[in-house]
N, CA and C atoms of all chains as a GROMACS GRO file, in nm:
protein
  486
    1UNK      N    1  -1.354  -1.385  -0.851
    1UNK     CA    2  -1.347  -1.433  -0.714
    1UNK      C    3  -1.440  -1.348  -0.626
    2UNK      N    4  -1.511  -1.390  -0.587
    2UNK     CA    5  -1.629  -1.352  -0.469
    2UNK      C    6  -1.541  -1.288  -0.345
    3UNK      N    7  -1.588  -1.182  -0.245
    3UNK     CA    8  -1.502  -1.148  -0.180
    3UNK      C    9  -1.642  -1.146  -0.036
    4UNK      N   10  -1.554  -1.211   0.055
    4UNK     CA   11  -1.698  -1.247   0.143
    4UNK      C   12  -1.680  -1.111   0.267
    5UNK      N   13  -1.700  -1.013   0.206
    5UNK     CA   14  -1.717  -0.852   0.297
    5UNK      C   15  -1.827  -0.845   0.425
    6UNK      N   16  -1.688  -0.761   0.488
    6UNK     CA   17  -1.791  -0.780   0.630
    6UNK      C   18  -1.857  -0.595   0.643
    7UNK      N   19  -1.966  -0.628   0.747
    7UNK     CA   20  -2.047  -0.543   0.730
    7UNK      C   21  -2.071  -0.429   0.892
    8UNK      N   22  -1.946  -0.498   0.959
    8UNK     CA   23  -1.901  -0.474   1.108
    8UNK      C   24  -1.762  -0.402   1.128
    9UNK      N   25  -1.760  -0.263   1.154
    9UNK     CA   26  -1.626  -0.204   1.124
    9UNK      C   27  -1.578  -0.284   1.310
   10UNK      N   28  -1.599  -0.250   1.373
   10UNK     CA   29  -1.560  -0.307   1.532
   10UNK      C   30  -1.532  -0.474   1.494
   11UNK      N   31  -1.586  -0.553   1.494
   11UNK     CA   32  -1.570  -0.646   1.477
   11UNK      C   33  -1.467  -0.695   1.376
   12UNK      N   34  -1.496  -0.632   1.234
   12UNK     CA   35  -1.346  -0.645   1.148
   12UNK      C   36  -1.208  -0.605   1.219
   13UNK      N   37  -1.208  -0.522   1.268
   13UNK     CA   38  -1.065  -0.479   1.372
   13UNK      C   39  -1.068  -0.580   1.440
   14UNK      N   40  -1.130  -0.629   1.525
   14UNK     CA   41  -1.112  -0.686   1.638
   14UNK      C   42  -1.017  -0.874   1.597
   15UNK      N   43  -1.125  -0.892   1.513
   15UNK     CA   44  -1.057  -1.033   1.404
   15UNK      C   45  -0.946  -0.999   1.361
   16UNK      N   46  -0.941  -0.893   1.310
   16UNK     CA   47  -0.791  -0.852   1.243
   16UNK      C   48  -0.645  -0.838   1.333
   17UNK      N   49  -0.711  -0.774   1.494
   17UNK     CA   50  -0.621  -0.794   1.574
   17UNK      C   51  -0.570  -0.954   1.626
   18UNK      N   52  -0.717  -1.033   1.651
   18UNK     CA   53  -0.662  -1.156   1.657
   18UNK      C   54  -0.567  -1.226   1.568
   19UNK      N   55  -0.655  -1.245   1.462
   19UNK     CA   56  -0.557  -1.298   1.388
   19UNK      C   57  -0.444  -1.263   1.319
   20UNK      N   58  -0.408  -1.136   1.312
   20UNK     CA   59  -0.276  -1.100   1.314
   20UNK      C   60  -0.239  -1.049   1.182
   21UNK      N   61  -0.425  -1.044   1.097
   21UNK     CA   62  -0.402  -0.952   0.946
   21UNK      C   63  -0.418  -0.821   0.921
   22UNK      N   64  -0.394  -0.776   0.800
   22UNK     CA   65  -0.406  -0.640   0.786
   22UNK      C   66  -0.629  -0.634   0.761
   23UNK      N   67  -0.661  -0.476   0.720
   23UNK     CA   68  -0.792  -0.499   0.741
   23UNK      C   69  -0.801  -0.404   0.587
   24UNK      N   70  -0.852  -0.422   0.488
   24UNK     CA   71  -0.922  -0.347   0.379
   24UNK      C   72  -1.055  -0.257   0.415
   25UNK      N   73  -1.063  -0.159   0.410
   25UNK     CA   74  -1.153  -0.093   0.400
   25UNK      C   75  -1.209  -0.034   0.256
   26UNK      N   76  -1.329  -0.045   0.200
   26UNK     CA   77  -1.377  -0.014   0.083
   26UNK      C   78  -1.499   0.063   0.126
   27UNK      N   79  -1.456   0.189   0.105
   27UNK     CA   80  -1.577   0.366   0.100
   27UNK      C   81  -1.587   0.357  -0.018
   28UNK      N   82  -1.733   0.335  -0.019
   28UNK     CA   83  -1.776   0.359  -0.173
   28UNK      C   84  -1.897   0.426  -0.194
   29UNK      N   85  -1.995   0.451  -0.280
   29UNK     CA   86  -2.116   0.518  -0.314
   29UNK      C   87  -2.136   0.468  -0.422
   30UNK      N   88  -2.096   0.389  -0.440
   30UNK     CA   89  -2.150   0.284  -0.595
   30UNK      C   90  -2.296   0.251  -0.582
   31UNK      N   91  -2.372   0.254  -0.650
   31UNK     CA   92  -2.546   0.197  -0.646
   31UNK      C   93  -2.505   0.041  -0.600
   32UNK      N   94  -2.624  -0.020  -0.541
   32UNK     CA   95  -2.620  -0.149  -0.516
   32UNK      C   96  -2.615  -0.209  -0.595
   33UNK      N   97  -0.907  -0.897   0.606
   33UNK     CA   98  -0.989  -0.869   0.615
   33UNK      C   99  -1.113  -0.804   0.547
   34UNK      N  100  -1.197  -0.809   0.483
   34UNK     CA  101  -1.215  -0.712   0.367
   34UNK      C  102  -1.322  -0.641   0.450
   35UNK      N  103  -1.364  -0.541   0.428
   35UNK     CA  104  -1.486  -0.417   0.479
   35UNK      C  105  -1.492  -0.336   0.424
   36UNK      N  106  -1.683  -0.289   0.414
   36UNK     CA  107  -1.732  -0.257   0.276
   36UNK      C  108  -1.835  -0.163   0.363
   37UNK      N  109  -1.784  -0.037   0.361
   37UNK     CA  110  -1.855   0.103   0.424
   37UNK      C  111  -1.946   0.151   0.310
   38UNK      N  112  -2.052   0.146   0.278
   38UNK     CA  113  -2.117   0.228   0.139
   38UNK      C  114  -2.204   0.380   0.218
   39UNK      N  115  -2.160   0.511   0.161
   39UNK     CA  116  -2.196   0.601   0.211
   39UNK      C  117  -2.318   0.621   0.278
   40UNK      N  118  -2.411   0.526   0.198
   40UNK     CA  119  -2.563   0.521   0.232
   40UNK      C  120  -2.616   0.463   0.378
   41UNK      N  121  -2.491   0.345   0.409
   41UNK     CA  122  -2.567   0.291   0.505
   41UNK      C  123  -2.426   0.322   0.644
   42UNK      N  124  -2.351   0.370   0.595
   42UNK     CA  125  -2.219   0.401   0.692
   42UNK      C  126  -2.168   0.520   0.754
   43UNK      N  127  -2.276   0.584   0.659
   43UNK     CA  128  -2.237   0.750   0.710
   43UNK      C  129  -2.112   0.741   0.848
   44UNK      N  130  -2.152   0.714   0.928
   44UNK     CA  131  -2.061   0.716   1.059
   44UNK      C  132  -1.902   0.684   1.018
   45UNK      N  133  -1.901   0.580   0.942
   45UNK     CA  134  -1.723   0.528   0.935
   45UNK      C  135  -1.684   0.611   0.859
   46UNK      N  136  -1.720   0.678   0.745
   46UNK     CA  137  -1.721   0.780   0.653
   46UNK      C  138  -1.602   0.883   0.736
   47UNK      N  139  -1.735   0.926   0.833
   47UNK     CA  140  -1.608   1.003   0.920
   47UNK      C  141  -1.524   1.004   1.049
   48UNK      N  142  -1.571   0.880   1.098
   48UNK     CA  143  -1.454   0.793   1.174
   48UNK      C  144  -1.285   0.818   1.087
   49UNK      N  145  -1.306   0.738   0.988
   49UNK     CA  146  -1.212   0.712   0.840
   49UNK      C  147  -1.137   0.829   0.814
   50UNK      N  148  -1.174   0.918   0.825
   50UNK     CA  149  -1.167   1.011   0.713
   50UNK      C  150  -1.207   1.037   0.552
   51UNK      N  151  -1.273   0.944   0.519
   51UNK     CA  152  -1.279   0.931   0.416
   51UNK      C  153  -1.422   1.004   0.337
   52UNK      N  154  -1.340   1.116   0.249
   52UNK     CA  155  -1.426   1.230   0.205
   52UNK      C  156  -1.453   1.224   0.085
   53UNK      N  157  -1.388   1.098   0.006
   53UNK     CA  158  -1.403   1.081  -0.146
   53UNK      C  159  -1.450   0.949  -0.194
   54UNK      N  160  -1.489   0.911  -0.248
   54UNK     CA  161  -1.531   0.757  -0.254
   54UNK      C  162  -1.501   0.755  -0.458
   55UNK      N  163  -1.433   0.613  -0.506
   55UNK     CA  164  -1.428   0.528  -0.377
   55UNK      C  165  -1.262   0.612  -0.310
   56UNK      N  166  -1.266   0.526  -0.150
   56UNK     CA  167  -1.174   0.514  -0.067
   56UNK      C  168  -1.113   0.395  -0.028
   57UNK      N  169  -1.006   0.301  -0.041
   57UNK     CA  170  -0.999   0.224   0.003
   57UNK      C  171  -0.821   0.272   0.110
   58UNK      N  172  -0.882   0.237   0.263
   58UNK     CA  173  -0.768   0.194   0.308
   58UNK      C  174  -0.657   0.061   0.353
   59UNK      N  175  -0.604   0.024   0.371
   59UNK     CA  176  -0.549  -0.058   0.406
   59UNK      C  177  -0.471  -0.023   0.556
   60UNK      N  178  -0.540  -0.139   0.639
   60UNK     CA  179  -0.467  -0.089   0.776
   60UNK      C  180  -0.397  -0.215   0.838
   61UNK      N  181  -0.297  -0.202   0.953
   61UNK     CA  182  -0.215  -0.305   1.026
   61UNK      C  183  -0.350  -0.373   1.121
   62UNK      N  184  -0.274  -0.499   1.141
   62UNK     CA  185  -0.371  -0.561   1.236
   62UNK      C  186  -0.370  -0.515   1.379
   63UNK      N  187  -0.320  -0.360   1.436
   63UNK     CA  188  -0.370  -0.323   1.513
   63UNK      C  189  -0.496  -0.221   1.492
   64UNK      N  190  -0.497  -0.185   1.334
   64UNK     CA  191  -0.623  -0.052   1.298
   64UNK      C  192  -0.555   0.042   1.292
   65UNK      N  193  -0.417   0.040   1.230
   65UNK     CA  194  -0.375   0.194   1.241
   65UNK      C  195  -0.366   0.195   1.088
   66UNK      N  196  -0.383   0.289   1.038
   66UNK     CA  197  -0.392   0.293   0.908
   66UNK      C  198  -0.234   0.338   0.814
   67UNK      N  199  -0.236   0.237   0.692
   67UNK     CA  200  -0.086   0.241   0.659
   67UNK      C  201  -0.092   0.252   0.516
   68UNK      N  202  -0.223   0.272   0.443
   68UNK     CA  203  -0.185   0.296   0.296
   68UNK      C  204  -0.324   0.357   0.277
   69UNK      N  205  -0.368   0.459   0.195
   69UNK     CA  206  -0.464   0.518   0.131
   69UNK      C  207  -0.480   0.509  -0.038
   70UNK      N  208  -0.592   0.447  -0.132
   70UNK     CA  209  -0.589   0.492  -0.221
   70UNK      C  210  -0.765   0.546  -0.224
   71UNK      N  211  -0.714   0.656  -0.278
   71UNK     CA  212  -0.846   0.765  -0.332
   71UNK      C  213  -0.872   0.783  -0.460
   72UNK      N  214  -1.031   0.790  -0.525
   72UNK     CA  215  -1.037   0.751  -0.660
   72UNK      C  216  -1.014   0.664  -0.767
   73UNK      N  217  -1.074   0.602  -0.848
   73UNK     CA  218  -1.076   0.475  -0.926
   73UNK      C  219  -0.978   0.463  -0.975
   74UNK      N  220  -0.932   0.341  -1.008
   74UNK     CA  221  -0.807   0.326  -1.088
   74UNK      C  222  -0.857   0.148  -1.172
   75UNK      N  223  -0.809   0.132  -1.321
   75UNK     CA  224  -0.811   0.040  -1.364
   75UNK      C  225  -0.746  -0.114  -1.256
   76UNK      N  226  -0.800  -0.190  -1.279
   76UNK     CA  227  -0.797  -0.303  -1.240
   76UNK      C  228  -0.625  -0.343  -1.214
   77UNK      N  229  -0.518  -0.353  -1.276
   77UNK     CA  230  -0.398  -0.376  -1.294
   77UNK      C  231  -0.333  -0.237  -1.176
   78UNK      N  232  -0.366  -0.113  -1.197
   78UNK     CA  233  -0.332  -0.063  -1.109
   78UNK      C  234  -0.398  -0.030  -0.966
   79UNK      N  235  -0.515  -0.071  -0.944
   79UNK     CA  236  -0.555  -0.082  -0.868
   79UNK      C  237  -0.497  -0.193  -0.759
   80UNK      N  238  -0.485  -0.356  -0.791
   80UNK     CA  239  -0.405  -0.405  -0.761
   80UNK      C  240  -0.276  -0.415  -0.727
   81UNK      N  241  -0.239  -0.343  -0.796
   81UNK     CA  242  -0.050  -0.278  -0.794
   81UNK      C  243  -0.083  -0.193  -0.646
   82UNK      N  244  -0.163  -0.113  -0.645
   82UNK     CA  245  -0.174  -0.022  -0.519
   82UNK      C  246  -0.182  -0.069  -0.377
   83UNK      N  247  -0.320  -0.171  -0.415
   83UNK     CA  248  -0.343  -0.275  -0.299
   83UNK      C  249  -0.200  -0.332  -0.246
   84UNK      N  250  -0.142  -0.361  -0.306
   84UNK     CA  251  -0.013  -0.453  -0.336
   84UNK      C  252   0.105  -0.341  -0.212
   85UNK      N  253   0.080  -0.256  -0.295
   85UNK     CA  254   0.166  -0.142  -0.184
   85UNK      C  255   0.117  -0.122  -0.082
   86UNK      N  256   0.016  -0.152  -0.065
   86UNK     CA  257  -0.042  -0.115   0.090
   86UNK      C  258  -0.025  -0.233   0.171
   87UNK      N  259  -0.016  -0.329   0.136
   87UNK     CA  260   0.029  -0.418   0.211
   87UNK      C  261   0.184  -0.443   0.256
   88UNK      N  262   0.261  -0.390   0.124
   88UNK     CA  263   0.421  -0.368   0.136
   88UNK      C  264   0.417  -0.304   0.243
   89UNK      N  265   0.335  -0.170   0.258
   89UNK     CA  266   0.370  -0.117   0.342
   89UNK      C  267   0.320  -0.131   0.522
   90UNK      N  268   0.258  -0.222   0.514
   90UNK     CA  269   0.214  -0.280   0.659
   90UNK      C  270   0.299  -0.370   0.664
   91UNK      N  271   0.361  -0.440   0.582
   91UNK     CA  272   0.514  -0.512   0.651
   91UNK      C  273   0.611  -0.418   0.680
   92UNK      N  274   0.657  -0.304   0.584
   92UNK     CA  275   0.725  -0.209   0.576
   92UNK      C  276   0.759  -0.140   0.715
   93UNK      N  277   0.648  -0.118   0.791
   93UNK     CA  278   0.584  -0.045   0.913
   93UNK      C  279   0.609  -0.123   1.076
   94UNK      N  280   0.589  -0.266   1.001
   94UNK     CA  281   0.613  -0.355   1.137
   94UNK      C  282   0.766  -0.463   1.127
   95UNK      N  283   0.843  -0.355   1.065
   95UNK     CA  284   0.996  -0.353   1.049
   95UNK      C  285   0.968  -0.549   1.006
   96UNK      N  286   0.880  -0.567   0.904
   96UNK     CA  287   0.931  -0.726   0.830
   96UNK      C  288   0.978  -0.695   0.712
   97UNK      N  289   1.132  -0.665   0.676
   97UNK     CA  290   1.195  -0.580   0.570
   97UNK      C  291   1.194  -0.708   0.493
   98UNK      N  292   1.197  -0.840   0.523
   98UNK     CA  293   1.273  -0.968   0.398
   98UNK      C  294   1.071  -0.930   0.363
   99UNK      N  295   0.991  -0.966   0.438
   99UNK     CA  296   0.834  -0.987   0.387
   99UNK      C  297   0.832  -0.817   0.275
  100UNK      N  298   0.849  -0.724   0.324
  100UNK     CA  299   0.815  -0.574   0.228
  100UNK      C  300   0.912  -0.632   0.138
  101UNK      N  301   1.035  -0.647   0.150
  101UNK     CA  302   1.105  -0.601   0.027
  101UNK      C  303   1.004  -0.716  -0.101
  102UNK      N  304   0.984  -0.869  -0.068
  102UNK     CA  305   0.931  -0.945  -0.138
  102UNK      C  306   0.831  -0.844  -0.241
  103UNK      N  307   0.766  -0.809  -0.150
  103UNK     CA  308   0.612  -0.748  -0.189
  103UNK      C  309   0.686  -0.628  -0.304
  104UNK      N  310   0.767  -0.554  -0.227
  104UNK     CA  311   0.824  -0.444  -0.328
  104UNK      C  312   0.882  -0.517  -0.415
  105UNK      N  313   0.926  -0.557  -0.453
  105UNK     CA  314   1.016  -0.657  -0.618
  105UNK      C  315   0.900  -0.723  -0.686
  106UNK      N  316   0.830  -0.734  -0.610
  106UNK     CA  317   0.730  -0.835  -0.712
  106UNK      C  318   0.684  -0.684  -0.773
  107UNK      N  319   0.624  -0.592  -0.727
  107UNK     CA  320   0.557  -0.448  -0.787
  107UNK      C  321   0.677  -0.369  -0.860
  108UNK      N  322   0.837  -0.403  -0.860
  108UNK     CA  323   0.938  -0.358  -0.881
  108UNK      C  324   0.910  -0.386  -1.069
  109UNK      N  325   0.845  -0.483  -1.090
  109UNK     CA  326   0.818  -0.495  -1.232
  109UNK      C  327   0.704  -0.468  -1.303
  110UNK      N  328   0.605  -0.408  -1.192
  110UNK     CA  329   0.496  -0.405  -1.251
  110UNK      C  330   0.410  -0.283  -1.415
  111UNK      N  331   0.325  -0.346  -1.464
  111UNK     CA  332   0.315  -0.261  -1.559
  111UNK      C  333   0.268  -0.092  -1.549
  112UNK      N  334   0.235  -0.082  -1.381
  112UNK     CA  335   0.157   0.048  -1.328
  112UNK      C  336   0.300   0.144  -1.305
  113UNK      N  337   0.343   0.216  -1.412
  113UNK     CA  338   0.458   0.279  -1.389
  113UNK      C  339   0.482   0.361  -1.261
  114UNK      N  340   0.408   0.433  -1.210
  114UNK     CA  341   0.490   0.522  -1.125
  114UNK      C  342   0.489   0.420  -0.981
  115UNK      N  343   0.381   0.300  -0.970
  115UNK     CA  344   0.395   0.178  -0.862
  115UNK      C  345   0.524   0.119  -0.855
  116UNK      N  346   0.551   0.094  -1.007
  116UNK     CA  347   0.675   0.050  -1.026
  116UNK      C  348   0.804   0.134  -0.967
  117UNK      N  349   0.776   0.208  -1.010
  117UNK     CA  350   0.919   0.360  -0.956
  117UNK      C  351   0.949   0.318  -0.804
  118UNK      N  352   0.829   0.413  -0.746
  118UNK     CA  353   0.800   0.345  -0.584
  118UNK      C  354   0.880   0.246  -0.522
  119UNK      N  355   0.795   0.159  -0.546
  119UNK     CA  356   0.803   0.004  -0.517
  119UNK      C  357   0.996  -0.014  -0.521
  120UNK      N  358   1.072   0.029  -0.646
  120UNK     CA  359   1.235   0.043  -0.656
  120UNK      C  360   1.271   0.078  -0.535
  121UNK      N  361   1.222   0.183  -0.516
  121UNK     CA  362   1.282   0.282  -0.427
  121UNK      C  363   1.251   0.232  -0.252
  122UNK      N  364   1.122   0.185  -0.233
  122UNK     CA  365   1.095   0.130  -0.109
  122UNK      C  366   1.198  -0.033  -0.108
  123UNK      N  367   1.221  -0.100  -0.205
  123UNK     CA  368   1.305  -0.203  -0.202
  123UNK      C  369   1.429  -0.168  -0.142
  124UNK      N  370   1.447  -0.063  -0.203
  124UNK     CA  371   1.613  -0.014  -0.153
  124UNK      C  372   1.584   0.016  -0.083
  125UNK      N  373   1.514   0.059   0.044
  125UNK     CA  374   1.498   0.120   0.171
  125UNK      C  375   1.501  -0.025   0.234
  126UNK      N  376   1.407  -0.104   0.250
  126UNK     CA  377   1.412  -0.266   0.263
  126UNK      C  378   1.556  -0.314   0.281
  127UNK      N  379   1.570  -0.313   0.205
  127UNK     CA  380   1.775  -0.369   0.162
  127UNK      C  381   1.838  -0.277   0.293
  128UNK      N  382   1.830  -0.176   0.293
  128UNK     CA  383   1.952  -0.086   0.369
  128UNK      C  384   1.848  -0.147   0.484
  129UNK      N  385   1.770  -0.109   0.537
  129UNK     CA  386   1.734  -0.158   0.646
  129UNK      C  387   1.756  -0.285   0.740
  130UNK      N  388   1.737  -0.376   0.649
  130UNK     CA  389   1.809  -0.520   0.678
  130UNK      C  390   1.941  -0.527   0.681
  131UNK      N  391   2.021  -0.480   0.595
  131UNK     CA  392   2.189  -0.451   0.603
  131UNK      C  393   2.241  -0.362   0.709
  132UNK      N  394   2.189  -0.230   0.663
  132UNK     CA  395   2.285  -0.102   0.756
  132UNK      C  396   2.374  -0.118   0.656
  133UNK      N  397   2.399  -0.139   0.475
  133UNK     CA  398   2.452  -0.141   0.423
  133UNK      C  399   2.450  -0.030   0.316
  134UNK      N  400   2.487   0.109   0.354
  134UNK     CA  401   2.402   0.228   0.243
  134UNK      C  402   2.434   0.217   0.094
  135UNK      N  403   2.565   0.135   0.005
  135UNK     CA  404   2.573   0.091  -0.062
  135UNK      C  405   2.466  -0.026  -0.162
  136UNK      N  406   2.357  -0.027  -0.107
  136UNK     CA  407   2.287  -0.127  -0.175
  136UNK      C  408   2.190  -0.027  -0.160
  137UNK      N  409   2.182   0.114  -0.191
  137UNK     CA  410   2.091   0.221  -0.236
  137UNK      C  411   2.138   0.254  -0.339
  138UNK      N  412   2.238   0.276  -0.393
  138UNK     CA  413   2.295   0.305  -0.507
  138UNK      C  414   2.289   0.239  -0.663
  139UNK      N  415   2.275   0.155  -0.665
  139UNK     CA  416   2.162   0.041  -0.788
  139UNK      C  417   2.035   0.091  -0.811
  140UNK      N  418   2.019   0.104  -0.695
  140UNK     CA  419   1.824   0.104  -0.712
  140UNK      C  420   1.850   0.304  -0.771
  141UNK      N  421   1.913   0.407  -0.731
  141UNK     CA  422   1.922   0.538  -0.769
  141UNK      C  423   1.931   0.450  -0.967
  142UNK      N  424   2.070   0.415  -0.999
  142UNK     CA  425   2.071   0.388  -1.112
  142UNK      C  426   1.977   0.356  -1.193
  143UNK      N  427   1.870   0.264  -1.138
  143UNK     CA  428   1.756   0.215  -1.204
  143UNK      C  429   1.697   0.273  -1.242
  144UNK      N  430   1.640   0.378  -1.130
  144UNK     CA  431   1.546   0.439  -1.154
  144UNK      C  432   1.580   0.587  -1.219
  145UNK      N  433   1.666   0.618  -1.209
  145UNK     CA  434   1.708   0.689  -1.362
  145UNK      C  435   1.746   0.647  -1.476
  146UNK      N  436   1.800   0.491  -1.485
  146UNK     CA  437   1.720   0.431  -1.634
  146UNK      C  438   1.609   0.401  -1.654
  147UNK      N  439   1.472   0.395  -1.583
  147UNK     CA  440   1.388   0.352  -1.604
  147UNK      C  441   1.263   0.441  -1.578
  148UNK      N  442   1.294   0.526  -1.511
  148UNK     CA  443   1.219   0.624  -1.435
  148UNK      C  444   1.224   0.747  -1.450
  149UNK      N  445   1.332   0.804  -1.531
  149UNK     CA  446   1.386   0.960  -1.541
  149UNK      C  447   1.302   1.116  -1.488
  150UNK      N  448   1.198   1.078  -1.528
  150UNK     CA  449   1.118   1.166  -1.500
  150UNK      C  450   1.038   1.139  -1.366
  151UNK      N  451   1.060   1.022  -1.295
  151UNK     CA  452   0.942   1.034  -1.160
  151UNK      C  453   0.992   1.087  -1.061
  152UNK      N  454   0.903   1.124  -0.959
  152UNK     CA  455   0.980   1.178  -0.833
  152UNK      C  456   1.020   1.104  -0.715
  153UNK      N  457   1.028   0.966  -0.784
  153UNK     CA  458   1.140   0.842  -0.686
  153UNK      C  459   1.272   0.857  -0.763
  154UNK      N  460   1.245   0.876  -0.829
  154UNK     CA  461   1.415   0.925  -0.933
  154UNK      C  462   1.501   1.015  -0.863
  155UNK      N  463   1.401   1.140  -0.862
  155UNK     CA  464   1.445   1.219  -0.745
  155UNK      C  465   1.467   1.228  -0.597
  156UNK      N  466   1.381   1.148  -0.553
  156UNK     CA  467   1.421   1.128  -0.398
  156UNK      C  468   1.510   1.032  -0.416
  157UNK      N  469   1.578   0.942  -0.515
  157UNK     CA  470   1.682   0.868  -0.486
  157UNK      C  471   1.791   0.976  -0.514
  158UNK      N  472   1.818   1.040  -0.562
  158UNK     CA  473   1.940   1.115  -0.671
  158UNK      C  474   2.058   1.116  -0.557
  159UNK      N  475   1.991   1.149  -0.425
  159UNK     CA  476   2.132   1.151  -0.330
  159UNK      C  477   2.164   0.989  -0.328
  160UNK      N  478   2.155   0.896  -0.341
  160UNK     CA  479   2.231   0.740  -0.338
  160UNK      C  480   2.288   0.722  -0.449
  161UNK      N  481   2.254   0.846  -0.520
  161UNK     CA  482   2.359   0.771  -0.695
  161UNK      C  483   2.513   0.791  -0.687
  162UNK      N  484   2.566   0.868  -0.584
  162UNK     CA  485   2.707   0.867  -0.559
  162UNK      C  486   2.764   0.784  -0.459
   0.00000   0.00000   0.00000
């Protein structure tokens, strides 16, 4: 399953507040 | 929500976050307060199991005890043992919470000293086994 990741930490909160979900954060250093 | 900080191009959230180890994944409430941490890789099955708790625990947090406890019983069986332990033990917190019934801590102590003997949810239950 494809996971369609956002690339906006402000903006992910902000959706997350609207809509009323939790928010995943993924810190990584994996090569591209 | 999903969000994908890679050290290279995020430096900044890095230490917004706190996050000093990668990988990092948190899980936060839909206000941004942060309610579950896992640090360092974990196989696929427990990795999921973890995720799984971090979300238990953002219901857990915004007192939806029938939504956590769900989440905790479903991980109450899972194959990631010490998730599993946990997960017992946050159920029974769930239960008393919704009740005010301290008697429905006392099962979950039993369990998890049949099933758990050695974890340290075994032990933080040991006072409900009487």
């Amino acid at each position: 399953m494809l996971v369609d990741w956002i690339k906006d930490v402000d903006a992910a909160l902000e959706t997350a507040k609207s809509q009323n979900k939790p928010v995943l954060i993924d810190f990584s250093a994996a090569p591209a | 929500m999903p969000l994908e900080a890679h050290i290279k191009e995020h430096a900044a959230w890095f230490k917004r976050f706190d996050a000093v180890w990668t990988p990092t994944i948190l899980v936060m409430d839909p206000a941004g307060t942060e309610r579950y941490r896992i640090e360092g890789y974990l196989p696929l099955n427990w990795f999921r199991a973890r995720l799984e708790m971090g979300l238990a625990r953002v219901a857990f947090m915004r007192k939806k005890w029938s939504d956590a406890e769900k989440l905790y019983t479903s991980m109450a069986g899972s194959d990631a043992g010490s998730v599993a332990a946990e997960a017992i033990y946050w159920r029974a917190v769930c239960q008393y919470k919704s009740t005010n019934d301290h008697t429905v801590l006392t099962p979950a102590a039993q369990e998890l000293s049949e099933r758990y003997p050695r974890s340290e949810w075994k032990l933080k239950s040991d006072p409900w086994a009487h």
